[in-house]
Structures are given as structure tokens and as C-alpha cells.
LOFIDREN-888526 format. One record per residue: x, y, z of N, C-alpha, C in turn; residue in three letters. Coordinates in steps of 0.1 Angstrom, whole numbers, plus 5000, padded with zeros to 4 digits. Example, Ala and Ser with C-alpha at 12.3 -4.5 7.8 and 13.67 -1.06 7.14 Angstrom:
residues 2
513249435078512349555078513249675078Ala512849785071513749895071512950005079Ser
end
This chain:
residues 57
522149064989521549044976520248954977Unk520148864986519348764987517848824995Unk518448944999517649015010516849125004Unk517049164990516449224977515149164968Unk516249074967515248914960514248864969Unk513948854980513148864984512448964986Unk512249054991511549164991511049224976Unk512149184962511249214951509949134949Unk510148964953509348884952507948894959Unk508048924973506848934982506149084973Unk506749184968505949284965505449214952Unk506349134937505349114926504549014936Unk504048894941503548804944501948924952Unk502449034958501349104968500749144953Unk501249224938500749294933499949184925Unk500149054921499648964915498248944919Unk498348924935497148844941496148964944Unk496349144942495249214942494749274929Unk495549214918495449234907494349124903Unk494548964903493448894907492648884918Unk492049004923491249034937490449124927Unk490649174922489849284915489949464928Unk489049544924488649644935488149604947Unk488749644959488349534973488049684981Unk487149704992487149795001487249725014Unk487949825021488849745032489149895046Unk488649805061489149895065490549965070Unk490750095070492650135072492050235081Unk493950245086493650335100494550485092Unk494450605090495350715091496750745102Unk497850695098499250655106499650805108Unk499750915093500251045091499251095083Unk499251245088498651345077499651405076Unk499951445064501151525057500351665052Unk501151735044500651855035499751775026Unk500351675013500151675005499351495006Unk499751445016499451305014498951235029Unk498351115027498451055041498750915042Unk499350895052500250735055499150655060Unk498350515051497350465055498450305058Unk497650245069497650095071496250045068Unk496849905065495449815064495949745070Unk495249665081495649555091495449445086Unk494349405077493949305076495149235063Unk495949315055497049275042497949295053Unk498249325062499749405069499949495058Unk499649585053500149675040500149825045Unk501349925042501050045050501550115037Unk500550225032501150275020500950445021Unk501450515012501250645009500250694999Unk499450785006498150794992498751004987Unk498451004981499151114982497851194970Unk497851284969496851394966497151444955Unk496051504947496151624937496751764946Unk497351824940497851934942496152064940Unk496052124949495152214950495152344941Unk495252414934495552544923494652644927Unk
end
């Protein structure tokens, strides 16, 4: 339980401090290309996230 509580915490505390950061450009490395998305890191936050795409029609 305690191992939740943290991990909710570290994520509002990360969304706080880019939310007061305003728009930042930063450089990331491409981890995965997927179909639909790609798995980015940023080294300089430790942050590795999914960006994921419009669907093409």
C-alpha cells in the first residue's frame, strides 16, 4: 500500500513542477517505434513516456 502512495505522489509532485515549468523543449532519445506510437526517454527528468499518434484515414 505504501508502495502506491508513493509512486501516486512522485507522479502528482512530477505533474506540479511541469505544470509550473510552463512548455519546455528538451532533448529525448526514441526507445520504440510501434505502429501507432513511439516510446520516448528524456534523460535529463529520468521520464520515459508513450506519445502515441493520430490514427491515419
Amino acid at each position: 500500500m505504501a508502495e502506491y502512495a508513493q509512486r501516486s505522489s512522485v507522479a502528482f509532485h512530477t505533474q506540479l513542477f511541469f505544470k509550473s515549468k510552463g512548455v519546455v523543449s528538451e532533448e529525448g532519445f526514441v526507445l520504440f517505434v510501434r505502429k501507432n506510437a513511439v516510446v520516448v526517454l528524456i534523460p535529463k527528468y529520468g521520464l520515459e513516456g508513450t506519445v502515441f499518434f493520430d490514427s491515419k484515414d
